[in-house]
C-alpha positions as CSV (number, residue, x, y, z in Angstrom):
1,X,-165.6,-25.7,96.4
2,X,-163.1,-27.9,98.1
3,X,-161.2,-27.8,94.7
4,X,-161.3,-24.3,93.9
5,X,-160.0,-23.5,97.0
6,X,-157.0,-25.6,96.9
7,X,-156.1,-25.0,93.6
8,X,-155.8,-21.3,95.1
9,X,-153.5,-21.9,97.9
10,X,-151.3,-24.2,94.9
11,X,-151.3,-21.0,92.4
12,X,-150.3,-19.2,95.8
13,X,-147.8,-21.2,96.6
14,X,-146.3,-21.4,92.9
15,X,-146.6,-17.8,92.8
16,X,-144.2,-17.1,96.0
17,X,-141.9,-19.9,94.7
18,X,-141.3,-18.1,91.5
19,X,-140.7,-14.4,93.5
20,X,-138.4,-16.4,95.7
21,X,-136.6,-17.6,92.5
22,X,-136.1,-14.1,91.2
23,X,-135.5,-12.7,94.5
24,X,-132.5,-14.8,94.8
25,X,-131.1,-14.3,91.5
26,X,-131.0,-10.9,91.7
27,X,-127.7,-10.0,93.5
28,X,-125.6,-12.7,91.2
29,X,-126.9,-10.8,88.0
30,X,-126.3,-8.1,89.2
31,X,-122.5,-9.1,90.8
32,X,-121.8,-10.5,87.2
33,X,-121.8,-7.0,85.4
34,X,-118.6,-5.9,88.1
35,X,-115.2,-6.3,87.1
36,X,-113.9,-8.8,88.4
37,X,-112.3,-7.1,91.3
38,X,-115.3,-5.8,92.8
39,X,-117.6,-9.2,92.5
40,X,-115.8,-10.0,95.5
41,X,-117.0,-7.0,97.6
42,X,-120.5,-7.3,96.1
43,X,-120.8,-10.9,97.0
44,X,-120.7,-9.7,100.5
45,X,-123.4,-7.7,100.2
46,X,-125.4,-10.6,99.0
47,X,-125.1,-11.5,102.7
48,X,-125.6,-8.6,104.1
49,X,-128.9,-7.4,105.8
50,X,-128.9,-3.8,103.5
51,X,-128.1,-5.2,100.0
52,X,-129.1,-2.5,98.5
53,X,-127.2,0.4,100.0
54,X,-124.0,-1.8,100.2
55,X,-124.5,-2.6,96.2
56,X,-124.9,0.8,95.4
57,X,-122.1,2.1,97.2
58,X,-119.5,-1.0,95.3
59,X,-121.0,0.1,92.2
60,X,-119.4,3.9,92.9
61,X,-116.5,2.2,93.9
62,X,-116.2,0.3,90.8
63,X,-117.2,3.5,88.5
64,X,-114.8,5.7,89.8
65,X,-112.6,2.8,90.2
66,X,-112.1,3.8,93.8
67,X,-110.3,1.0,96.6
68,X,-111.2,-0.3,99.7
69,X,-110.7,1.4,102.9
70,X,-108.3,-0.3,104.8
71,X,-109.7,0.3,108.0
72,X,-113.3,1.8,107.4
73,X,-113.9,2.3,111.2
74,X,-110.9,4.7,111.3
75,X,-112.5,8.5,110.8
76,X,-108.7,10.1,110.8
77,X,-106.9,10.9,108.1
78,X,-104.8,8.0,108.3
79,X,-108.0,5.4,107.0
80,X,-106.7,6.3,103.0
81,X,-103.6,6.9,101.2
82,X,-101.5,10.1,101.3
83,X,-103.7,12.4,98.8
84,X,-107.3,10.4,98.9
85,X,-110.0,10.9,101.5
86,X,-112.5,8.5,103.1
87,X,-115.6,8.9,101.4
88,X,-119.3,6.5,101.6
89,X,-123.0,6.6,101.5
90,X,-125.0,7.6,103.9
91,X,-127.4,4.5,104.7
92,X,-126.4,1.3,106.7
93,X,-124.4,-1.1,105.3
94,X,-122.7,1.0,103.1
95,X,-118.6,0.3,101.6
96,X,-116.1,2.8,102.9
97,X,-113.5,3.8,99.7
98,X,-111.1,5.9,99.2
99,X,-111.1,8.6,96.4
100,X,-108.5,11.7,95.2
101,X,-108.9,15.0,97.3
């Protein structure tokens, strides 16, 4: 009995090892399909607490090929370039960009 159950807590064990594994190599597979100029911005959602929202929002960036907001904090119309507006997602950790009017 002794046996059985330790070989249980092992296979336990190996199992949550092996999640962890995938778990972890999850944002760098998916960082590697950016171009190149928005792995940067995706490796700091890697680090972030919301990965996922922060992800989705550089991978909109990078479709429409949208920048950075200079100052993503600023709600005026001075946080983008004459002609673009501030645009994001709506969940935490999201990128601001800025995109044509």
């Amino acid at each position: 009995m002794r046996k059985s159950l330790w070989m249980a807590i092992v296979t336990v064990l190996v199992m949550i090892g092996i999640y962890a594994v995938r778990v972890a190599a999850l944002p760098k597979s998916e960082i590697s399909q950016l171009p190149p100029e928005y792995q940067v911005l995706a490796e700091d959602c890697s680090k972030a607490d919301s990965f996922n929202c922060c992800m989705s929002s550089v991978k909109t960036m990078a479709q429409g090929k949208y920048q950075l907001a200079k100052n993503p904090d600023d709600l005026s119309s001075q946080a983008c370039p004459s002609g673009y507006q501030r645009n994001l997602l709506r969940c935490m950790g999201t990128k601001v960009w800025c995109e044509p009017r």
